[in-house]
C-alpha positions as CSV (number, residue, x, y, z in Angstrom):
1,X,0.0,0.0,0.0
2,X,1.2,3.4,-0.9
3,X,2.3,5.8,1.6
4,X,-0.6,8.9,1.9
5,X,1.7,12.2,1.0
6,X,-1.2,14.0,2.6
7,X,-1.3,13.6,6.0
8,X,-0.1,15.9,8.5
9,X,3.6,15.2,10.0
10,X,3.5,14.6,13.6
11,X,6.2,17.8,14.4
12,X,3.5,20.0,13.2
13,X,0.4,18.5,15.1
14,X,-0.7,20.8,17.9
15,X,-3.2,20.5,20.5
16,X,-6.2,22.8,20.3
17,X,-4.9,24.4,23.7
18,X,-1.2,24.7,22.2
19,X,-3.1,26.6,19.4
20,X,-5.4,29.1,21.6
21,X,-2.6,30.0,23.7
22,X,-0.7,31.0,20.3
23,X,-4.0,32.8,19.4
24,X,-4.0,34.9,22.4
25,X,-2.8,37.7,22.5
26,X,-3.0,38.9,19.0
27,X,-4.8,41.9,18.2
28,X,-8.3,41.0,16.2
29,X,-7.8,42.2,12.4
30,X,-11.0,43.4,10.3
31,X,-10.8,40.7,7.6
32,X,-12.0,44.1,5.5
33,X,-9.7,46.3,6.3
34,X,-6.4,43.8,6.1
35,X,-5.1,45.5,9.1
36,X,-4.3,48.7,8.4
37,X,-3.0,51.0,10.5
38,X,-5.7,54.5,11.3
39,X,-3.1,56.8,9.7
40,X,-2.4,54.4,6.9
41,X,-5.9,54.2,5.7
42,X,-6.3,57.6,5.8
43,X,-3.2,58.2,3.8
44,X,-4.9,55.2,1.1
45,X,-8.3,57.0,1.4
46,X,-6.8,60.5,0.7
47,X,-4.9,58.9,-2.1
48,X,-8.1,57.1,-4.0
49,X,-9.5,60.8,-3.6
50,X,-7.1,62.1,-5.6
51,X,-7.0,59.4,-8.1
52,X,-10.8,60.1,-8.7
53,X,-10.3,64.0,-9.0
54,X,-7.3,63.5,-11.2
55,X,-9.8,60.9,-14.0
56,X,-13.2,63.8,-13.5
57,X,-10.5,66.6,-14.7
58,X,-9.2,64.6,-17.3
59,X,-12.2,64.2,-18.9
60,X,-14.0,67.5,-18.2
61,X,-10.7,69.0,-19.9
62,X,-11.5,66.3,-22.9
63,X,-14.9,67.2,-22.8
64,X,-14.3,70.8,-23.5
65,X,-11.9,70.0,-26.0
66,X,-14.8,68.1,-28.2
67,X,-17.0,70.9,-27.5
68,X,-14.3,73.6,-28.9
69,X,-14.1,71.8,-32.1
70,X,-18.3,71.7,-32.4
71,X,-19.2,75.2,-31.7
72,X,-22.9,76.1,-31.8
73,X,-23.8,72.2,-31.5
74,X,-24.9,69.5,-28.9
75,X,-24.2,66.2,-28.7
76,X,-27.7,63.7,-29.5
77,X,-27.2,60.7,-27.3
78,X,-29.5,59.0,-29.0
79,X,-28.5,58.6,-32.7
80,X,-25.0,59.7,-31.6
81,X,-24.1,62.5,-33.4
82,X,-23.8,66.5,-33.6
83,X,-27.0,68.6,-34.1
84,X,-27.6,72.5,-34.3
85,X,-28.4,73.9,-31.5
């Protein structure tokens, strides 16, 4: 009979109590959050911020650039093209 390659070596079989004690006296991390530090998630949320106001001026600058170059139109969402005014 073939040796079973998955069970669990003996030098790495703890008991449950061996385990809780190891458990302890960690700090509980929100699965969500990944354990970020306070100032750290401020620092990520400041920097999604700036991500997002970065992409609106991009295309507001790209939007008035189209506009520029169809004066005295508007854009018809529906058949997608320029009309008069």
């Amino acid at each position: 009979m073939k040796n079973n390659t998955l069970e669990i070596p003996e030098f790495l079989k703890i008991s449950a109590e061996e385990r809780k004690a190891a458990w302890k006296d960690r700090p509980y991390t929100d699965p969500f959050a990944g354990g970020l530090t306070d100032e750290r998630r401020a620092l990520e949320k400041t920097r999604v911020a700036e991500i997002a106001e970065g992409r609106k001026l991009k295309n507001a600058r790209g939007l008035a650039k189209i506009k520029q170059a169809h004066p005295g139109e508007r854009w018809d969402r529906k058949h997608k093209i320029w009309v008069p005014a």
